[in-house]
PABA-993910 format. One line per 5 residues: number of its first residue (from 1); their letters; for each residue x, y, z of N, C-alpha, C. Coordinates in steps of 0.2 Angstrom, whole numbers. Each point is the difference from the previous one (the first is absolute). Example, Ala and Ser with C-alpha at 12.3 -4.5 7.8 and 13.67 -1.06 7.14 Angstrom:
BEGIN
1 = as = 66 -28 39 -4 6 0 4 6 0; -2 5 -4 4 6 1 -4 5 3
This chain:
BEGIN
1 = xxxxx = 4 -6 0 -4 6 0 4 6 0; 5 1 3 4 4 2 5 2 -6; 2 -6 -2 3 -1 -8 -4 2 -6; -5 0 1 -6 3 -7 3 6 3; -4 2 3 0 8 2 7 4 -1
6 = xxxxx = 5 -3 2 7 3 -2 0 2 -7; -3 -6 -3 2 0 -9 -4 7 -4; -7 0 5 -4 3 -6 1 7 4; 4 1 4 2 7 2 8 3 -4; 3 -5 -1 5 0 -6 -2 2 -5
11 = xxxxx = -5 -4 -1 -1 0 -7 -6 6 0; -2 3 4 -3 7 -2 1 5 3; 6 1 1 6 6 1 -2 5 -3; 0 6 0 -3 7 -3 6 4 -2; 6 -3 4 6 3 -3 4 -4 -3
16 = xxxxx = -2 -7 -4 3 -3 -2 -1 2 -7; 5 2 -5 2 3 -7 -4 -7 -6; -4 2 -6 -2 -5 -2 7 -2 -4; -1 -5 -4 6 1 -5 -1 4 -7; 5 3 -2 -1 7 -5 -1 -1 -10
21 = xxxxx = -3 -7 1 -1 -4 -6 -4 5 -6; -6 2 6 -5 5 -4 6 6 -3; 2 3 5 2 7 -2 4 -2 -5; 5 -3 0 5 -2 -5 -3 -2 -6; -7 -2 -5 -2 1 -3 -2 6 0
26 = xxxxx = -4 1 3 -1 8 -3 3 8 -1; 8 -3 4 4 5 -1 5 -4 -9; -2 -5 -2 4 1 -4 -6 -1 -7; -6 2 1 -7 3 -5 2 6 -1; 3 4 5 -3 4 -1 8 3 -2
31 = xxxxx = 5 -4 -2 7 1 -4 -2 0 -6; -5 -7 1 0 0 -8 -5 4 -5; -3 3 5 -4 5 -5 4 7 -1; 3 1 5 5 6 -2 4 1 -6; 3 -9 -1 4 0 -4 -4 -1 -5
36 = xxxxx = -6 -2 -1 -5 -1 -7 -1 10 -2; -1 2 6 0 9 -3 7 3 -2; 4 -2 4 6 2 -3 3 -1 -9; -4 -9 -1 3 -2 -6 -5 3 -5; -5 2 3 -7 2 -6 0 6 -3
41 = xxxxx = 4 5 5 2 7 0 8 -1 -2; 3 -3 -2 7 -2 -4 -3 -1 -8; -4 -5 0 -3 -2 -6 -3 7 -5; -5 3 5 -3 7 -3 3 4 -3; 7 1 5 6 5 0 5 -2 -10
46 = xxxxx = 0 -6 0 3 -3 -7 -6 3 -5; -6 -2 2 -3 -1 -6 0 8 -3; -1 6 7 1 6 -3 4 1 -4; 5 -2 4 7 2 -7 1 -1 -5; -4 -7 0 2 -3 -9 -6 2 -4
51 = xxxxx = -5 3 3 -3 4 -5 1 5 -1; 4 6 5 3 7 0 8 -2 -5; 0 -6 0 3 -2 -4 -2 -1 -9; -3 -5 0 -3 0 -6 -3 7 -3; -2 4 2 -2 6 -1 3 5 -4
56 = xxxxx = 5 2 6 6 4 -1 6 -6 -6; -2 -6 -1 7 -2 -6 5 3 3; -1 2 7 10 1 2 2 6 -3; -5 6 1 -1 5 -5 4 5 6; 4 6 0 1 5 4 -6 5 -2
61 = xxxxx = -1 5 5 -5 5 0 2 3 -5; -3 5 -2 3 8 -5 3 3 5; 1 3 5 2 3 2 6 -4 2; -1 -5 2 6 -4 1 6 0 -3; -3 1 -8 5 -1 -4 3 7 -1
66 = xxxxx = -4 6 1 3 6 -2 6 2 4; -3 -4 7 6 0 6 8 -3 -3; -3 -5 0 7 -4 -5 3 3 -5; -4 3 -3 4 2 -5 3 10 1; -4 2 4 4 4 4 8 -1 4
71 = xxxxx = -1 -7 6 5 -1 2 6 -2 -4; -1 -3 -7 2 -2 -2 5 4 -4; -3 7 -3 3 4 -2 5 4 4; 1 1 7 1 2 4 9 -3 1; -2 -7 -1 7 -4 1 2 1 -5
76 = xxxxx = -2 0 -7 4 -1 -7 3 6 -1; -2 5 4 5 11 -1 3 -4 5; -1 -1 3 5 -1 7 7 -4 -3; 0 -4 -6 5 -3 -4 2 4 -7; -7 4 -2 1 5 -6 -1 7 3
81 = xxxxx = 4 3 4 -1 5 3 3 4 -5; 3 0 -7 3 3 -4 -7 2 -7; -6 -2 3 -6 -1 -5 -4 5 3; 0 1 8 -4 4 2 -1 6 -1; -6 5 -3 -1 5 -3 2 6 6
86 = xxxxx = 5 5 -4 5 4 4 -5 8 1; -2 1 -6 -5 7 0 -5 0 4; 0 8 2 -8 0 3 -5 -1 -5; -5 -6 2 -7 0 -2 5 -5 -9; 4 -5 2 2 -2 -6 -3 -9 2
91 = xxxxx = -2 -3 -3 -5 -6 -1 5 -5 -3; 1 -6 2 3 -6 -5 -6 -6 2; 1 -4 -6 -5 -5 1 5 -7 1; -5 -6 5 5 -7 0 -7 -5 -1; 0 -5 -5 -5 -3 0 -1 -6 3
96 = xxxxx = -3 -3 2 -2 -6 3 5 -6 -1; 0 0 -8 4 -6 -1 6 1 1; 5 7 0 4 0 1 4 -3 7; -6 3 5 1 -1 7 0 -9 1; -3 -1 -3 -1 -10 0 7 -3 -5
101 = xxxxx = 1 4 -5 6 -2 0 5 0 1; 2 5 5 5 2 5 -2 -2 5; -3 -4 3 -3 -8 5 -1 7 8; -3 5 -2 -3 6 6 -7 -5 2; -3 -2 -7 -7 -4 3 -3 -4 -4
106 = xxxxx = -6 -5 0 -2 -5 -4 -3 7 -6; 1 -6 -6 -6 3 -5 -6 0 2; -4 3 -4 -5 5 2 -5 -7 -3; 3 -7 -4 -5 -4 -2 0 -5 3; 6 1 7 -1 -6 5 -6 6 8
111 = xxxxx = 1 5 -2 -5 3 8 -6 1 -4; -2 -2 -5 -5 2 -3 -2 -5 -4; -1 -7 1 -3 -7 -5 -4 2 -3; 0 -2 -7 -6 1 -6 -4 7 1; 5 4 -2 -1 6 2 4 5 -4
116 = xxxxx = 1 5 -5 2 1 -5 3 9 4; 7 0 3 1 7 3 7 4 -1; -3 4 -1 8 4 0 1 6 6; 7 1 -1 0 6 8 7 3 -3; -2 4 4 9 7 1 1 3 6
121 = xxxxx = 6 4 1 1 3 4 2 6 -1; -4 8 -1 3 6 -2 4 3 9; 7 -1 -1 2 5 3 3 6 -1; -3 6 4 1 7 1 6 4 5; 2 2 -2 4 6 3 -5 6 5
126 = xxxxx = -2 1 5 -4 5 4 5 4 6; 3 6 -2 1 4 5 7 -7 0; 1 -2 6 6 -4 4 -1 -7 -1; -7 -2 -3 -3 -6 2 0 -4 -6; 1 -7 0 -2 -4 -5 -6 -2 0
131 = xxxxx = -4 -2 -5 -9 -1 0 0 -5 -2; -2 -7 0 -2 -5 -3 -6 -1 0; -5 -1 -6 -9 0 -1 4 -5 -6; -4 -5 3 -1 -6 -5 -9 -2 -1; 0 -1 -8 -4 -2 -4 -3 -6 -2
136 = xxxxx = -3 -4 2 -2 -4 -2 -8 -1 -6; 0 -5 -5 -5 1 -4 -1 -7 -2; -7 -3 2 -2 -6 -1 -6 -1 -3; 0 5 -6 -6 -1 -4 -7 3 0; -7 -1 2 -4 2 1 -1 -3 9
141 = xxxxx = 2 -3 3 0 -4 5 4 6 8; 4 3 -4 4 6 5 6 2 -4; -1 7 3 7 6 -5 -1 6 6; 8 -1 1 1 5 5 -4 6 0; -2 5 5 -4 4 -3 4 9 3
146 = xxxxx = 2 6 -4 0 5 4 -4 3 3; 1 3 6 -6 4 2 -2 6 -4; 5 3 -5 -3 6 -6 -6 -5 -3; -1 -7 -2 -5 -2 -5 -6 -3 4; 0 0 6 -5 -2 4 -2 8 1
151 = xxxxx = 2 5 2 -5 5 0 -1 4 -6; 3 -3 -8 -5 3 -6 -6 -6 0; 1 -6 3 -7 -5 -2 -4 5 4; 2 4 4 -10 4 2 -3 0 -4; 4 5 -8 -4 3 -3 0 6 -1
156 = xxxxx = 1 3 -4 0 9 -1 -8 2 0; -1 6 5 -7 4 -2 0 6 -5; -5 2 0 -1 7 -2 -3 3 4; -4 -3 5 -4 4 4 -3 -4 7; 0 3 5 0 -2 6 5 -2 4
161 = xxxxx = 2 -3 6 7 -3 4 3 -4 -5; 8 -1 1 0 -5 -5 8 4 1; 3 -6 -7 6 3 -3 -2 4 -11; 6 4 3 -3 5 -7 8 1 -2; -2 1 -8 6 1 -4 2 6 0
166 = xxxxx = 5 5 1 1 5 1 10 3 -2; 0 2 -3 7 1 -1 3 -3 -2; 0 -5 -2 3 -8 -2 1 -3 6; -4 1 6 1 -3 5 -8 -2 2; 0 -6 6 -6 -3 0 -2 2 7
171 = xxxxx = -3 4 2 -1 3 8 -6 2 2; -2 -3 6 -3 -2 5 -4 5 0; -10 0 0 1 9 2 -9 -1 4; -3 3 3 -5 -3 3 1 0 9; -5 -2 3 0 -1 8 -2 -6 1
176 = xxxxx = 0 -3 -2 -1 -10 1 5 -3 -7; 5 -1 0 3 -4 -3 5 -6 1; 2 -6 -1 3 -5 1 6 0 0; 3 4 4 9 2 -1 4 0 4; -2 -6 5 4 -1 8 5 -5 -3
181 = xxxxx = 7 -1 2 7 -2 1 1 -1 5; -2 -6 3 7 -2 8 4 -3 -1; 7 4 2 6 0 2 1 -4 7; 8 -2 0 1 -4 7 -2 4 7; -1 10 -3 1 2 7 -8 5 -2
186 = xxxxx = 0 2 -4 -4 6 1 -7 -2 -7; -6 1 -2 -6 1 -5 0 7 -3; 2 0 -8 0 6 -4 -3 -1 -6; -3 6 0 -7 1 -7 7 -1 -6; -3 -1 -7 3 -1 -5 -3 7 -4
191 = xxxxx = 4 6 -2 -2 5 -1 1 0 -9; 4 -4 -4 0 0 -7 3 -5 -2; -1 -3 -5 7 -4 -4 2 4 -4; 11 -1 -1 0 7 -6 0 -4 -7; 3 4 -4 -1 -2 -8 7 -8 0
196 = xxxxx = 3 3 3 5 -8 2 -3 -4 4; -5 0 4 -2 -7 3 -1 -1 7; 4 5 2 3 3 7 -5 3 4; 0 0 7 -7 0 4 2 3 4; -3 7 1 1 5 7 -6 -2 4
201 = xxxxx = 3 -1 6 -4 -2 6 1 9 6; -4 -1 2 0 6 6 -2 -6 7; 2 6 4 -2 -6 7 -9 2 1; -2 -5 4 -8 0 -1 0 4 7; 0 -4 6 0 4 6 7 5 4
206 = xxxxx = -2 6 2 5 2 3 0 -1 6; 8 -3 2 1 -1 8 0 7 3; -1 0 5 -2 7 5 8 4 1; 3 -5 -1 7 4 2 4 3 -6; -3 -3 -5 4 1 -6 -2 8 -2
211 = xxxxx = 4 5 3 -2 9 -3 8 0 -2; 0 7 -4 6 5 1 -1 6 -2; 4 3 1 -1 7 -4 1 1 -9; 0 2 -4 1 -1 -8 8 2 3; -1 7 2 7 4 3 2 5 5
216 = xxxxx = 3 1 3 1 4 6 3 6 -1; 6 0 -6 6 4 1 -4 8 1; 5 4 1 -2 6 2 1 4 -7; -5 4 -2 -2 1 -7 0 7 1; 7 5 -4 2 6 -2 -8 4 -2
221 = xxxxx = -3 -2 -4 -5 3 -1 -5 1 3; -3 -5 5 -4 0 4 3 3 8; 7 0 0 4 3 7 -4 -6 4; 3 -5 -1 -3 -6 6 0 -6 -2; -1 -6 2 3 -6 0 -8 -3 -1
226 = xxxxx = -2 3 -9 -4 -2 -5 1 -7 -2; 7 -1 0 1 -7 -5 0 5 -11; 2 -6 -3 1 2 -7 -5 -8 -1; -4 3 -7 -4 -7 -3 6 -4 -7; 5 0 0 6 -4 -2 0 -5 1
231 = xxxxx = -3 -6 -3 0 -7 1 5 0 5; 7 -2 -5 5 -2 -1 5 1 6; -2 7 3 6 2 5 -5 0 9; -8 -3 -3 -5 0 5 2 -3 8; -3 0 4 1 -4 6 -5 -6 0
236 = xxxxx = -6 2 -4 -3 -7 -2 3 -5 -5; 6 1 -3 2 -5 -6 4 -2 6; 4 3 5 4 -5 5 -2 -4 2; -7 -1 2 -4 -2 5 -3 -5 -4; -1 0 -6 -3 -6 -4 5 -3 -1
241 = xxxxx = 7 0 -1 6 -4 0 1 -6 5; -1 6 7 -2 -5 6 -3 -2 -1; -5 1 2 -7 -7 -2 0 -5 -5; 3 2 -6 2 -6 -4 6 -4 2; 5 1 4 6 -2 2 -1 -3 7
246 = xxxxx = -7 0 1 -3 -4 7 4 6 7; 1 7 -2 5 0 7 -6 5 3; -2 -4 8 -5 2 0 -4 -2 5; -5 -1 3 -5 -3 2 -6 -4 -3; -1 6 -6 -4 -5 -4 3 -4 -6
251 = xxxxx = -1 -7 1 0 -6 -10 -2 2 -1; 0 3 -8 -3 1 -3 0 -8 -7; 5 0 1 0 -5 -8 5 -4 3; 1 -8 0 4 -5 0 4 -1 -5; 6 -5 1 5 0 -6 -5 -2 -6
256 = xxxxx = -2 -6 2 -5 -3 -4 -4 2 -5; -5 8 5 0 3 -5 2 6 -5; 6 1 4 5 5 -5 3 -5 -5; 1 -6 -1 1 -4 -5 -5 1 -6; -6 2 0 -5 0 -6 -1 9 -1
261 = xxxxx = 5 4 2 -1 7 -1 6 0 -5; -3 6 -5 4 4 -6 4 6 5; 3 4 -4 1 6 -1 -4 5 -4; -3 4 3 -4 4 -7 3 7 2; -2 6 -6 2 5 -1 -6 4 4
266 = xxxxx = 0 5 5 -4 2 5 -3 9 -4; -5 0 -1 1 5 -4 -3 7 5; 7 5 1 -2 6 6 0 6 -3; -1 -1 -7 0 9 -2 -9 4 4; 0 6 1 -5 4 3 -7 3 -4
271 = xxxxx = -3 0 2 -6 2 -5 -4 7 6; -7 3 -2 -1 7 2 -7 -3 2; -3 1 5 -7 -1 2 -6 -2 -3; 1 7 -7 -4 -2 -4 0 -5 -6; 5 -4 0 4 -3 -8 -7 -5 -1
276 = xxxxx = 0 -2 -6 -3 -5 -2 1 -4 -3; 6 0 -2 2 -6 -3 2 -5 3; -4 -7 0 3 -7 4 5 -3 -1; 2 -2 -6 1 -6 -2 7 -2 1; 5 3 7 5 2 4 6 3 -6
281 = xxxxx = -4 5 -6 8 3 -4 2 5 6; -4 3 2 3 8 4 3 -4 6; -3 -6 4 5 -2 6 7 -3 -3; -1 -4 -5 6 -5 -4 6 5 -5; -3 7 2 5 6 -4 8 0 4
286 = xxxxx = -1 -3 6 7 -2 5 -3 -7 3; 5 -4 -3 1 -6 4 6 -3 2; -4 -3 7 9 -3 4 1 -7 -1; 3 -2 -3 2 -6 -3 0 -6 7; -1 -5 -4 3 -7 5 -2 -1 8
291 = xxxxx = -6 2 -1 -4 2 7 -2 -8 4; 1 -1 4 -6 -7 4 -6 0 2; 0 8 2 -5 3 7 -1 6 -4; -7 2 3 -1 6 -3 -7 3 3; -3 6 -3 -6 1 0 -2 1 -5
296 = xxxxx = -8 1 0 -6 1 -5 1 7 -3; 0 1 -7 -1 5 -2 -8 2 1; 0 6 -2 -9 4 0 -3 0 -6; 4 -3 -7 -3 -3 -3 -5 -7 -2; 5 -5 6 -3 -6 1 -4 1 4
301 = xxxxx = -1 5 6 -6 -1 5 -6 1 -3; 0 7 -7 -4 2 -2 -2 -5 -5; 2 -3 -4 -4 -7 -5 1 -3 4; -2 -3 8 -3 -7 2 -7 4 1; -2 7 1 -8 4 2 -2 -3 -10
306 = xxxxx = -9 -2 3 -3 1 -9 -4 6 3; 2 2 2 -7 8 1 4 3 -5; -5 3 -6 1 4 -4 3 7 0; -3 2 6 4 7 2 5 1 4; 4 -6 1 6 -1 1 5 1 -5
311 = xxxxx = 4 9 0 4 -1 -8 5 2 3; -2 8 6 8 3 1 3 -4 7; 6 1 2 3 -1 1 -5 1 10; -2 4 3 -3 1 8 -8 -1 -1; -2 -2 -9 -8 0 1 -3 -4 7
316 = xxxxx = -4 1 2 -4 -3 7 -1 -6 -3; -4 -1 -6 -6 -7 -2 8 -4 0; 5 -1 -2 4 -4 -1 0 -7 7; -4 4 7 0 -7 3 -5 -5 -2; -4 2 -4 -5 -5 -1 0 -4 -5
321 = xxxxx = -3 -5 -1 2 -8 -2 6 -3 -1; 5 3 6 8 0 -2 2 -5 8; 2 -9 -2 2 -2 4 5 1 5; 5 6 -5 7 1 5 -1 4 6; -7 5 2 -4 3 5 2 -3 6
326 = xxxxx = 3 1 4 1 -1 8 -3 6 4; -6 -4 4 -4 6 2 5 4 9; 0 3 2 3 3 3 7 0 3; 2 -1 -5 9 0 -1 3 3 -6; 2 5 2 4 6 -5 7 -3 -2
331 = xxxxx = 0 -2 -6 8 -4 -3 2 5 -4; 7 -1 -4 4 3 -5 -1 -2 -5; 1 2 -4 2 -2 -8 6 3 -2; 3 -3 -6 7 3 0 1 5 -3; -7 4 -3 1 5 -3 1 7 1
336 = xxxxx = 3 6 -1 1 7 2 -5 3 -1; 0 7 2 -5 4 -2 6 4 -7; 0 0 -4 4 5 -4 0 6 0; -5 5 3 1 7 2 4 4 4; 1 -7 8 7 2 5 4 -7 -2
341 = xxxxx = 4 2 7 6 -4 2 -2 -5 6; -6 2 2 -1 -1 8 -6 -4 1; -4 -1 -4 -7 -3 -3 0 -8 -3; -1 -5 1 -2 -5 -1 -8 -3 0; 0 -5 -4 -8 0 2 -2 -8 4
346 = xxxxx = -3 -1 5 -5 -5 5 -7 -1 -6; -3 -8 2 -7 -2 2 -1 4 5; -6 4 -1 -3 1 8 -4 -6 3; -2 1 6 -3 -7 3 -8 2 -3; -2 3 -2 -7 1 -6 1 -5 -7
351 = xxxxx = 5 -1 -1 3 -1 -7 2 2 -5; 0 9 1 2 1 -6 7 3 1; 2 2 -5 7 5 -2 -1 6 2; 8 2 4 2 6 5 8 1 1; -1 8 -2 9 1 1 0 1 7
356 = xxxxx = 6 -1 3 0 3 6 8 0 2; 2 4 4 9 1 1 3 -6 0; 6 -4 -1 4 -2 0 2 -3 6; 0 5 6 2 -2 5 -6 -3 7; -4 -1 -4 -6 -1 4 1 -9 0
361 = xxxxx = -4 -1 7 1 -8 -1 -5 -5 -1; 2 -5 -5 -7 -4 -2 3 -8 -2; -6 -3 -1 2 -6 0 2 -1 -8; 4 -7 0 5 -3 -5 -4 -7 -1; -3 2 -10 -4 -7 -1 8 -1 -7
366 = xxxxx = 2 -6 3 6 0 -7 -2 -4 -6; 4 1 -6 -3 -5 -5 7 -4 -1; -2 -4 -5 8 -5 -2 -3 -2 -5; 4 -4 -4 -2 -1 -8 2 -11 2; -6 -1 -5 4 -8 1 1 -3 -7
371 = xxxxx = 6 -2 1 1 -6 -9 -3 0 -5; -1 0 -6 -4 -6 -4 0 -7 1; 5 0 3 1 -8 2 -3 -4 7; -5 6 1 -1 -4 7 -6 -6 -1; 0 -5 3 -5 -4 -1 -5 0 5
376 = xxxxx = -6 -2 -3 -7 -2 5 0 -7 2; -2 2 8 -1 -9 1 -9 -2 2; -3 7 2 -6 -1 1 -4 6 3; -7 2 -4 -2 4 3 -1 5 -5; -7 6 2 -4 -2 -8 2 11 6
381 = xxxxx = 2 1 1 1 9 2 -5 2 4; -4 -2 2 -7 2 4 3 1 7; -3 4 3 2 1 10 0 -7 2; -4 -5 0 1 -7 1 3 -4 -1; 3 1 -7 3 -7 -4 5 6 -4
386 = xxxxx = 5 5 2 5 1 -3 4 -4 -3; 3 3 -5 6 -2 -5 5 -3 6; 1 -7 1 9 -2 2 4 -2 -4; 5 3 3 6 -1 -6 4 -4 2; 5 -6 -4 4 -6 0 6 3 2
């Protein structure tokens, strides 16, 4: 009796451990389901491939390729540095197969299967800089594109917001137009294309800090520290140097994008309050050569207004239908008053044109010129969906 009792108090111990047979199945179920997700999600992983595979036929992107054959042009001056164009503004061309010949990078028939392409590399002389814009062209399927021929596909108007044929140049004119450019640092309205292909940009917003004077100096005729309206010898032409040269507080422009800037001829001759003729002979009667940086003449402020009664040079109606209008901010333009020495002309924060002294202080909206050769990567000019550039 006592011997029963022992056994089944043994045997129904509450602290006595089952044996772990169960667990040990079920910890190695639930191995093998891991490894069945592991292996399903490995299988998944191939199958994308070989169809991101078959797809693409082991195709490089276009842009991929432009790279390539950018970089590749890069090493081959680096071995032909005696090919590299020496003048300012002087262009040589290298072509694709030259580069694949010269083992810089595959043929254009192995990055491109059943695919019919050709490509180049125009390198440029700019200021100190070497410019490589390379070209690619693959039929109706893709062809590099410059940003001058994406903004003639707008379209030319005659009438209403738009782009308009004017002087053998194609310029912007209206208060709703698709002219916005982002850059690595700063968004600028596209104010013309000129008869070479070349695109002045002005800066779209002004930083709060960015003023100066036109000029300070002290002015014999005025007996006082008027300042002179002489581009050339300005405290404003110093001051846009800086800013171009980043020395400063404010970027204005990254290398990357000084890489896709021209040199243009800045045109600072003077005109009289009442002048009417636009089409910048009277400002382009003195020009300063080989500029980066600049400002707006008062010929280009006045052809971006379509108001009719926009002719002379300080008429009022000139702010209206004119997208260059920044409402309460008085800016410069690079032009003089021709009557004095001491007189240059502002946008007023109304919009229109106004001389005012020299030495008075106002904000600085700069222009810069960019390439024919700059390319478009995407982006149709709208406030939303600006022009970006490659």
């Amino acid at each position: 009796m006592n011997e029963n009792k022992g056994k089944e108090i043994i045997t129904n111990n509450p602290n006595q451990k089952p044996k772990p047979v169960k667990n040990n199945n079920e910890m190695k179920k639930k191995l093998m389901k891991v490894m069945l997700i592991v292996l399903g999600f490995l299988v998944f992983l191939l199958i994308v491939i070989l169809i991101i595979s078959v797809v693409s036929n082991g195709n490089k992107s276009y842009e991929e390729i432009e790279k390539e054959l950018k970089n590749a042009a890069i090493e081959y001056y680096k071995v032909q540095s005696g090919l590299l164009p020496r003048e300012e503004g002087e262009t040589v061309t290298v072509k694709a197969k030259t580069l694949a010949d010269a083992g810089f990078m595959k043929p254009l028939s192995e990055l491109r299967k059943n695919e019919s392409c050709s490509g180049r590399v125009e390198v440029t002389k700019i200021k100190d800089n070497i410019v490589y814009t390379p070209y690619l062209d693959c039929g109706d399927n893709y062809t590099t594109k410059e940003l001058y021929k994406a903004i003639l596909e707008q379209g030319i108007v005659t009438t209403g917001a738009g782009l308009y044929d004017m002087n053998g140049e194609k310029v912007y004119r209206g208060d709703d137009v698709n002219n916005y450019v982002s850059l690595d640092k700063q968004v600028f309205r596209i104010v013309k294309v000129t008869s070479d292909n070349k695109i002045l940009l002005i800066l779209n917003e002004i930083d709060s800090t960015m003023s100066s004077y036109y000029d300070d100096r002290y002015n014999p005729i005025k007996q006082f520290n008027s300042g002179f309206n002489d581009y050339k010898i300005s405290r404003i032409y110093t001051y846009l140097d800086n800013l171009y040269n980043g020395k400063g507080e404010i970027q204005l422009l990254s290398d990357n994008d000084k890489e896709k800037l021209t040199p243009f001829n800045l045109c600072i001759g003077k005109r009289t309050p009442t002048e009417i003729v636009n089409n910048n002979t009277v400002e382009c009667s003195d020009v300063l050569e080989n500029q980066m940086i600049g400002l707006l003449t008062v010929s280009d402020y006045i052809n971006a207004s379509l108001d009719t009664n926009c002719k002379a040079t300080t008429d009022k109606s000139c702010q209206n239908y004119n997208y260059l209008e920044l409402k309460n901010i008085d800016w410069w333009l690079v032009t003089g008053n021709s009557l004095n020495n001491y007189e240059s002309y502002i946008v007023k924060m109304s919009g229109y044109i106004d001389e005012t002294t020299t030495s008075s202080y106002k904000k600085i909206r700069p222009v810069i010129m960019l390439n024919n050769n700059v390319m478009i990567k995407s982006g149709d000019g709208s406030v939303s969906n600006p022009f970006i550039l490659k």
